[in-house]
C-alpha positions as a printed Julia matrix, in Angstrom:
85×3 Matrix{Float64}:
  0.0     0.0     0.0
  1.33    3.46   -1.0
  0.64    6.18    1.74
  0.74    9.74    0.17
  0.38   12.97    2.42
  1.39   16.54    2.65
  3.27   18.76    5.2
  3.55   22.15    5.28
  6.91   23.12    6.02
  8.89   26.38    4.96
 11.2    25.85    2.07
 13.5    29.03    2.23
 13.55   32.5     3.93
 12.77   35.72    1.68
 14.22   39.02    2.78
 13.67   42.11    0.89
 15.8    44.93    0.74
 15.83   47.68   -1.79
 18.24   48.28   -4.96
 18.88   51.31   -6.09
 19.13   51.17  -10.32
 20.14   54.63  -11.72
 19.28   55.03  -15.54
 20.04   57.14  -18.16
 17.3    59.16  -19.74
 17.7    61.36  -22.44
 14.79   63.8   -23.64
 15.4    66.53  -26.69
 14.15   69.96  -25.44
 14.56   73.25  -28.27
 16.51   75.61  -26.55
 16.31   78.85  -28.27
 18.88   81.83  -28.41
 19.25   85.1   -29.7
 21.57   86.09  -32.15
 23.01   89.1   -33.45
 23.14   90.24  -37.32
 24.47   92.96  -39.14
 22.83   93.72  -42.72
 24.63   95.49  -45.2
 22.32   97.63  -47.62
 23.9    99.65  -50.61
 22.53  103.76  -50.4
 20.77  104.16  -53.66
 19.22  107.51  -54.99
 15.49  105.81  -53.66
 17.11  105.88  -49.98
 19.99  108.1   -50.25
 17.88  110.34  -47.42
 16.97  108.44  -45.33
 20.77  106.83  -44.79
 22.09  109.79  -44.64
 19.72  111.4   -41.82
 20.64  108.54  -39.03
 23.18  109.24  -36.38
 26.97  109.74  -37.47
 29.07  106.14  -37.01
 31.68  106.7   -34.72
 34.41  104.46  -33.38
 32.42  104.03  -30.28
 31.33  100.87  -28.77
 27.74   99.43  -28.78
 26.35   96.46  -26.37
 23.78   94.6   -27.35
 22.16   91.79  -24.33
 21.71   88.71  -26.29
 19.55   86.02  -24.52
 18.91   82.52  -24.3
 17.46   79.78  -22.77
 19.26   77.41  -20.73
 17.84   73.36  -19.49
 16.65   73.18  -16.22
 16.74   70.28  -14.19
 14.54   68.74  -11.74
 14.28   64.83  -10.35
 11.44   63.85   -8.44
 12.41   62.16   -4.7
 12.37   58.3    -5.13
  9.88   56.92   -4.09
 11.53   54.37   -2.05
 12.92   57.17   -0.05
 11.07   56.0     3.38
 13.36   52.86    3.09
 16.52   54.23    5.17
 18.54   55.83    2.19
């Protein structure tokens, strides 16, 4: 006679513990900018006037604030942060 039964025993002991996995991430974000351009535009009869009435070029310096945008940056906590880290 073959007797067959169970019994319920523990085969191993789980712990869990947390792993911290960075990644990379990469995201494409337009940045734009300003720029600065000089036109050059030949004084014809038609404008001749008008070019001539302007303020008188000098050898003085003129500034000009260019902007742009830069990235900015933010991560969100982990949300694993309650486990001690």
């Amino acid at each position: 006679m073959l007797d067959i039964t169970t019994t319920d025993g523990s085969g191993a002991v789980w712990r869990l513990s947390p792993n911290r996995v960075t990644e990379e991430e990469q995201q494409t974000v337009p940045m734009r900018h300003e720029e600065a351009r000089i036109e050059r535009e030949p004084i014809t009869e038609a404008n001749r006037g008008a070019a001539m009435s302007g303020e008188t070029i000098s050898e003085a310096e003129h500034e000009v604030t260019l902007h742009a945008e830069r990235p900015v940056v933010h991560t969100e906590p982990s949300r694993w942060n309650g486990c001690g880290w």
